[in-house]
C-alpha positions as CSV (number, residue, x, y, z in Angstrom):
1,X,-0.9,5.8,-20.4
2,X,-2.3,2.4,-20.1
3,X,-5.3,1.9,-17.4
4,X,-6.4,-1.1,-15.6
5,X,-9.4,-1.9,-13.3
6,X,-8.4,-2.3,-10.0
7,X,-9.2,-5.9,-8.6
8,X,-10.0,-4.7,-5.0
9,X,-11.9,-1.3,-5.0
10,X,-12.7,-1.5,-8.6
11,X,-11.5,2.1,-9.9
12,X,-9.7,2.4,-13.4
13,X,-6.0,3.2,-12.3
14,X,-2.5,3.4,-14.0
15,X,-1.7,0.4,-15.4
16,X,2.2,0.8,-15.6
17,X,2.5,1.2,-11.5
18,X,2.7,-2.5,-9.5
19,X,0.1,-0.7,-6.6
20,X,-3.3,0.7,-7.4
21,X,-2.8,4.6,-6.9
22,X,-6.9,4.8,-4.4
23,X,-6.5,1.7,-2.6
24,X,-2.9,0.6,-2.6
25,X,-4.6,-2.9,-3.9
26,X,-1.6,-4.7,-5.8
27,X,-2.3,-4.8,-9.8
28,X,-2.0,-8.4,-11.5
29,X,-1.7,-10.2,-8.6
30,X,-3.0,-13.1,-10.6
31,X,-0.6,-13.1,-12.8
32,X,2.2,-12.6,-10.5
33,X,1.1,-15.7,-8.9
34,X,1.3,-17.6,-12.0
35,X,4.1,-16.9,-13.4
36,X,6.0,-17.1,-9.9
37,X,4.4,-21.6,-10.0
38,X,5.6,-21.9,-13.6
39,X,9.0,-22.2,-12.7
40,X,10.1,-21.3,-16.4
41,X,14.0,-20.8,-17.2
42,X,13.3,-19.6,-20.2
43,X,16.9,-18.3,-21.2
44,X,18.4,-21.8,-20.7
45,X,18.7,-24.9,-23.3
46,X,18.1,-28.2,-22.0
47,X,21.5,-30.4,-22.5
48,X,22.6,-33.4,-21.3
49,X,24.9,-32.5,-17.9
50,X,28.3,-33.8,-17.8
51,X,29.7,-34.8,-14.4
52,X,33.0,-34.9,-13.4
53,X,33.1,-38.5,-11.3
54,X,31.4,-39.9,-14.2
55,X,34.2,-42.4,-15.6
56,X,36.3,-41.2,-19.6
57,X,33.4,-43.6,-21.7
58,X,30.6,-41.7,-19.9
59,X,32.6,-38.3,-20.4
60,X,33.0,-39.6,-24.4
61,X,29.2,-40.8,-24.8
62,X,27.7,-37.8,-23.0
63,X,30.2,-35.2,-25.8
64,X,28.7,-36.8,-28.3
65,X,25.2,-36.5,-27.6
66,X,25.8,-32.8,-27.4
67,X,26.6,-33.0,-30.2
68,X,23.8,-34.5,-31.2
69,X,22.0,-32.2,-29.3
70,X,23.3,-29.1,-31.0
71,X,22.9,-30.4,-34.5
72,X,19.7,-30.9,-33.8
73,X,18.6,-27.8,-32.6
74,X,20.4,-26.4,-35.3
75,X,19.1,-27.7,-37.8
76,X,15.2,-27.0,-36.3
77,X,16.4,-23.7,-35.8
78,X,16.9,-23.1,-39.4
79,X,14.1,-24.8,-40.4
80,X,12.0,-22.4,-38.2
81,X,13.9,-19.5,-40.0
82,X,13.3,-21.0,-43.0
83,X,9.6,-21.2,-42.8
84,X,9.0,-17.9,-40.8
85,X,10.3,-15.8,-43.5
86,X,8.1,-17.8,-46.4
87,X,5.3,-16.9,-44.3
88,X,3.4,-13.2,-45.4
């Protein structure tokens, strides 16, 4: 069981519950609060968005950057693979 000082009344508590089990203080509020400004979407890739007034060239251009785009991260992909597994 993991404990954690409680913020507000300052008794060690169990650290896996959100409230503090004495004063009902809530545990990492800190770092709720930060995490809730980042505004991370951490499970989606960045590509280039493809609407459907553009006109058939901007449809054709935009393709082929994703291309692009996929190739890239493709190939930085594998050179992260690459030198994760030479590192010991």
């Amino acid at each position: 069981m993991k404990e954690v000082k409680c913020e507000y009344c300052q008794t060690w508590t169990d650290g896996n519950l959100e409230k503090c089990q004495h004063c009902d203080g809530i545990l990492y509020e800190d770092r709720i609060k930060e995490l809730a400004s980042r505004d991370i979407d951490s499970g989606t890739v960045p590509i280039i968005k493809i609407n459907p007034d553009d006109s058939l060239p901007i449809k054709g251009g935009k393709h082929f950057l994703r291309i692009g785009q996929l190739i890239f991260m493709s190939i930085i992909s594998t050179i992260a693979a690459i030198a994760s597994s030479t590192v010991h």
